[in-house]
ZASEDREN-202043 format. One record per residue: y, z, x of N, C-alpha, C in turn. Coordinates in steps of 0.001 Angstrom, whole numbers, plus 500000, padded with zeros to 6 digits. Atoms other than C-alpha are relative to their C-alpha. Example, Ala and Ser with C-alpha at 12.3 -4.5 7.8 and 13.67 -1.06 7.14 Angstrom:
498810500000500890495500507800512300501200500000500900498810499940499180498940507140513670501090500730499230
***
This chain:
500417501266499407898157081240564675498633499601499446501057500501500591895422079174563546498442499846501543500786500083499241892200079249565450498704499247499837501676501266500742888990076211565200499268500257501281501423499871499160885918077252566560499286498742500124500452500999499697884783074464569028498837499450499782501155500674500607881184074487567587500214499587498895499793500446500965881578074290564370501355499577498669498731500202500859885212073613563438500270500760498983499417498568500902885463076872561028501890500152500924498817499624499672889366077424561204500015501676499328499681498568500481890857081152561098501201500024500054498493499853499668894292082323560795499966501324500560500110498514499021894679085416563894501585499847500192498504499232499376898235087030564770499582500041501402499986500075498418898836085733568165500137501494500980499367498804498699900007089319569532498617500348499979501591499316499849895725090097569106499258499559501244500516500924498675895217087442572217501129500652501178499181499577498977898304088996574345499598501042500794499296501192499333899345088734576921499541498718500535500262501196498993896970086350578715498497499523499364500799500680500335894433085374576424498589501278499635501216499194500138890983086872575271498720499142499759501049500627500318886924086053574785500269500272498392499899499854501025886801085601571041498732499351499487501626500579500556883329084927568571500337499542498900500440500579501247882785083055565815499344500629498955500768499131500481881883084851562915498947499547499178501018500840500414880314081842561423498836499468500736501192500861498883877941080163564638500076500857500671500265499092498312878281083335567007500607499237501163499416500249498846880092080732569180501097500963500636499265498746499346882080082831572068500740499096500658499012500552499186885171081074573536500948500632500581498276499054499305888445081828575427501302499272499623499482501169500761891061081168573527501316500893500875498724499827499178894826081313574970500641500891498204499040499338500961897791083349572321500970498389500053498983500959500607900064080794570475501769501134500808498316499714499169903619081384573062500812500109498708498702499825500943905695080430570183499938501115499006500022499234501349904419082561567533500383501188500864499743498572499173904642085756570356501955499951500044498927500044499961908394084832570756500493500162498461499214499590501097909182084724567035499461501796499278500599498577500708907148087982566407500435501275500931499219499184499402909059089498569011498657501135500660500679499206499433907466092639571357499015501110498671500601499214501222904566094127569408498780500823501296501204499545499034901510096511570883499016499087499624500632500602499615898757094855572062498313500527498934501051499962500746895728095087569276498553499970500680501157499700499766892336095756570102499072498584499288500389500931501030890511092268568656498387500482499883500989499415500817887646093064566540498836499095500848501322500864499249883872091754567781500095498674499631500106501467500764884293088379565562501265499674499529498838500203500528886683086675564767500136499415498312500337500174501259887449086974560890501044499820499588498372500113500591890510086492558480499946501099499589499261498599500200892369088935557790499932500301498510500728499242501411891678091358554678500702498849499267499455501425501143892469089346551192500798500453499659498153499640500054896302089430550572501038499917500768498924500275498673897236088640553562499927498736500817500859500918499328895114085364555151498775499716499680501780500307500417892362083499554331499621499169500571500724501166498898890010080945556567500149498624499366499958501671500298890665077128556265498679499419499796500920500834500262887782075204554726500688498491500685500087501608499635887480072057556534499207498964499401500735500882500607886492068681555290498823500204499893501644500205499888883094069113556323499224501315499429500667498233500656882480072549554578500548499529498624499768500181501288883598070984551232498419499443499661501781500476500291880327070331548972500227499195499869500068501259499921879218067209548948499605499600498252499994500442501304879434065467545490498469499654499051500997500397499923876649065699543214499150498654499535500607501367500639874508062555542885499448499844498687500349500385501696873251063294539300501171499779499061498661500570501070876680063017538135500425498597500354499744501695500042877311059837539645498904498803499489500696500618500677874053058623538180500263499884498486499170499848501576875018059932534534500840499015500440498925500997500148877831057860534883499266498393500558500669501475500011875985054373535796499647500135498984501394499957501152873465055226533144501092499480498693499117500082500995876466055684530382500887498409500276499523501658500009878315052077531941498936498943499712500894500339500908874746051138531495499535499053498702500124500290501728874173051614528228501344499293499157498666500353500584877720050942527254499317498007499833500507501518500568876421047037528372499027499402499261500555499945501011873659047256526749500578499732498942499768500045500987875085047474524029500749499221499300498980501104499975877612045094524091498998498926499962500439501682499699875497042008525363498621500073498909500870500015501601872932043300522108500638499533498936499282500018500998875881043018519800500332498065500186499348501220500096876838039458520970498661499236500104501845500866500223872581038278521050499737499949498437500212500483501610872548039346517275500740499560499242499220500456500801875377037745516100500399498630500685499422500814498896875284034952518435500013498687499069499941501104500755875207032486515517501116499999499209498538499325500140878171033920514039501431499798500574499122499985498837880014034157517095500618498575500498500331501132499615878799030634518205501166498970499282499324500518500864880524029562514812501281499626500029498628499692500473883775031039514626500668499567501732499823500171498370884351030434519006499015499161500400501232500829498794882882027141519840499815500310501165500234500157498558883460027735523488498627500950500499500959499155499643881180030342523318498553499487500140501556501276500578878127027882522375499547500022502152500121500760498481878169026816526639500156501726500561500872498892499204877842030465527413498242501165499519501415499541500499874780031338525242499023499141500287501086500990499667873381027928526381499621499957501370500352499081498019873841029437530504498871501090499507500819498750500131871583032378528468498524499375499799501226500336500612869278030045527353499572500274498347500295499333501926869729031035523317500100498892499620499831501022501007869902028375521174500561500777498587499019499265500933872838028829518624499873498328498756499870501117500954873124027446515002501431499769500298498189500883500016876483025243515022500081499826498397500191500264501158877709025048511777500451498805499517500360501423500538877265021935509725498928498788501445501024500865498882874559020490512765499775499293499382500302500776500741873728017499511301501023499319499040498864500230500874876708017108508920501038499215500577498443500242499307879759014836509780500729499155498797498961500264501082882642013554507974500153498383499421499812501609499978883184009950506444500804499749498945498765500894500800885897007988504771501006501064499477498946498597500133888429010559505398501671499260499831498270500714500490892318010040503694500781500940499659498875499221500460895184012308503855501296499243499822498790499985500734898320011834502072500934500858499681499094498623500526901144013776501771501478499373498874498782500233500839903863013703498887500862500986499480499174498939500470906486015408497590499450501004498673500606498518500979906089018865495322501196500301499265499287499258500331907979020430493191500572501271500493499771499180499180907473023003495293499866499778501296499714500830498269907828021264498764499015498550500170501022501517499738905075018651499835498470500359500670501069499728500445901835018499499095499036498843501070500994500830499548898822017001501403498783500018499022501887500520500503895846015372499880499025499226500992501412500658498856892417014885501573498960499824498832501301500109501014889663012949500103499150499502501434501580500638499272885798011786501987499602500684499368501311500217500664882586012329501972499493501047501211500915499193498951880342015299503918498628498942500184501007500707499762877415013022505186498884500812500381500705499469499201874338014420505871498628499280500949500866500818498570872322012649508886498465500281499744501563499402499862869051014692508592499421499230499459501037500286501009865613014054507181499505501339499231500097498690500603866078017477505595501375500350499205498480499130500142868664019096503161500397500944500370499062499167499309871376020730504476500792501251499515498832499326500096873764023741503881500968499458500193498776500772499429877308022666503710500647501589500647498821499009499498879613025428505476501175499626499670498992500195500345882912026003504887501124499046500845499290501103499300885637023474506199501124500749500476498421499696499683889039024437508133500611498993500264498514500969499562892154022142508505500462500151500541499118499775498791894300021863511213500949499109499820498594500943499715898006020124510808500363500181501155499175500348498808899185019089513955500891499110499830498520500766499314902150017780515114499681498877501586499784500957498993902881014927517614499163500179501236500996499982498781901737016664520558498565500882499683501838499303500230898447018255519080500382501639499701500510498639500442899895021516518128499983500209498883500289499698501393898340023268515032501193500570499236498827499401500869901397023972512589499373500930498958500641499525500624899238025091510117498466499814499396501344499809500448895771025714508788499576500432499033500289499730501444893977026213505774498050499911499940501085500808500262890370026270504266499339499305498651500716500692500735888462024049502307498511499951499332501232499385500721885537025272499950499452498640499698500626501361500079883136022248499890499800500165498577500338499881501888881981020959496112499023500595499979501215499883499801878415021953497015499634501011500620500033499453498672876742024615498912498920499462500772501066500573499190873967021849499918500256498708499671499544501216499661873926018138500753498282499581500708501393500445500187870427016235499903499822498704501668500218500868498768868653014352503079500500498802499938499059500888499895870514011537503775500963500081499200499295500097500887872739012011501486501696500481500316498292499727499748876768012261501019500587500846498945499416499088500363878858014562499731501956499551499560498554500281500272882274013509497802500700501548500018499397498913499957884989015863498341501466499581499722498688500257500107888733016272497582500838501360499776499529498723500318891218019091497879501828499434500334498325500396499533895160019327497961500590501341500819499544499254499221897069021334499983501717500617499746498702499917499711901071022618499757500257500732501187499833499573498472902358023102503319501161500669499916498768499241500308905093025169504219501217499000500895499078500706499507906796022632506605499879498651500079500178500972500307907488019378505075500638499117500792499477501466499042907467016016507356499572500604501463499842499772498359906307017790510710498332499267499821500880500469499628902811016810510006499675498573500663500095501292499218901499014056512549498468499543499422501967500284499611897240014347511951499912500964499390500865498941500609894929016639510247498345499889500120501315500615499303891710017352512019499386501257498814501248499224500536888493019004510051499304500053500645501190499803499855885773020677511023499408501307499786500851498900500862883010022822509615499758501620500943499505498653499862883435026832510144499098501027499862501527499138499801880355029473510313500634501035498325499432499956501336880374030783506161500272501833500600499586498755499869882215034337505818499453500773499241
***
């Protein structure tokens, strides 16, 4: 039978026939508490008529091989706090390291994932955009047949707005279709890799697409250089 000492909840496992017939004082071998504990009835009925044991001064478990004392919740160690610090420290650093990697490349980043621009500008960074200053003028696509399928042509002009010359960046294309989705994409190596203050920029490139007649539109815009 199992026995929990009412001070301190230490459990033991005792052979009820050690309390028979009518009960005994029993000690704690952990707090010295001294109680009166009754014999488990059922266990005396399945263990059938036995002599009546002499119970020892304390109550202990029985040698090892045969019974051992129940640890209770509250006798388990308590977890230690430098390991749960290590572990902040390492999630930490982990961000660290992350929100370093996306501060030094945040012009980069900015580039290639406009959307990202409106969360470095919640940071307060100021990101280059590529071609700032730059926009497009007297833009003309055409598409005609190929020998090898059908061919788009784009001609304009890179403008540059400033009172400074510019870098041109590289250009991407976007064919869309009817409802705005991109069919395909491509890029476009400017003539130049700079574009004098005020000044314009002729350009012209051709294209062979892979699916002829779906194009509806073809949007440009400038791409952070690779």
């Amino acid at each position: 039978m199992i026995l929990t000492c009412p001070q301190c909840a230490t459990r033991y496992l005792l052979p009820a026939h050690t309390l028979a017939p009518e009960g005994r004082r029993v000690k704690c071998s952990g707090c010295q508490e001294i109680w009166f504990q009754l014999p488990d009835t059922g266990e005396l009925q399945e263990s059938g008529e036995r002599p009546y044991d002499d119970i020892p001064a304390g109550v202990r478990p029985l040698p090892d091989g045969s019974n051992l004392p129940i640890i209770t919740d509250e006798q388990q160690p308590a977890p230690d706090p430098r390991g749960r610090m290590k572990g902040y420290a390492a999630a930490a650093a982990v961000f660290l390291l992350v929100f370093g990697v996306l501060i030094f490349f945040k012009d980069g980043i900015a580039g290639t994932i406009p959307v990202s621009r409106s969360f470095y500008a919640m940071l307060g960074y100021e990101v280059a955009v590529p071609g700032q200053g730059l926009t497009f003028d007297s833009l003309l696509a055409e598409s005609a047949p190929d020998a090898a399928g059908e061919k788009i042509s784009i001609t304009g002009k890179i403008v540059n707005k400033t009172e400074r010359g510019a870098d041109v960046p590289m250009i991407e294309a976007q064919m869309q279709d009817e409802t705005g989705k991109i069919l395909e994409r491509w890029i476009i190596r400017p003539p130049a890799p700079t574009v004098n203050a005020q000044g314009d920029l002729p350009f012209s490139t051709d294209y062979l697409i892979s699916t002829p007649g779906a194009a509806h539109s073809i949007n440009l815009h400038f791409i952070a250089q690779n």
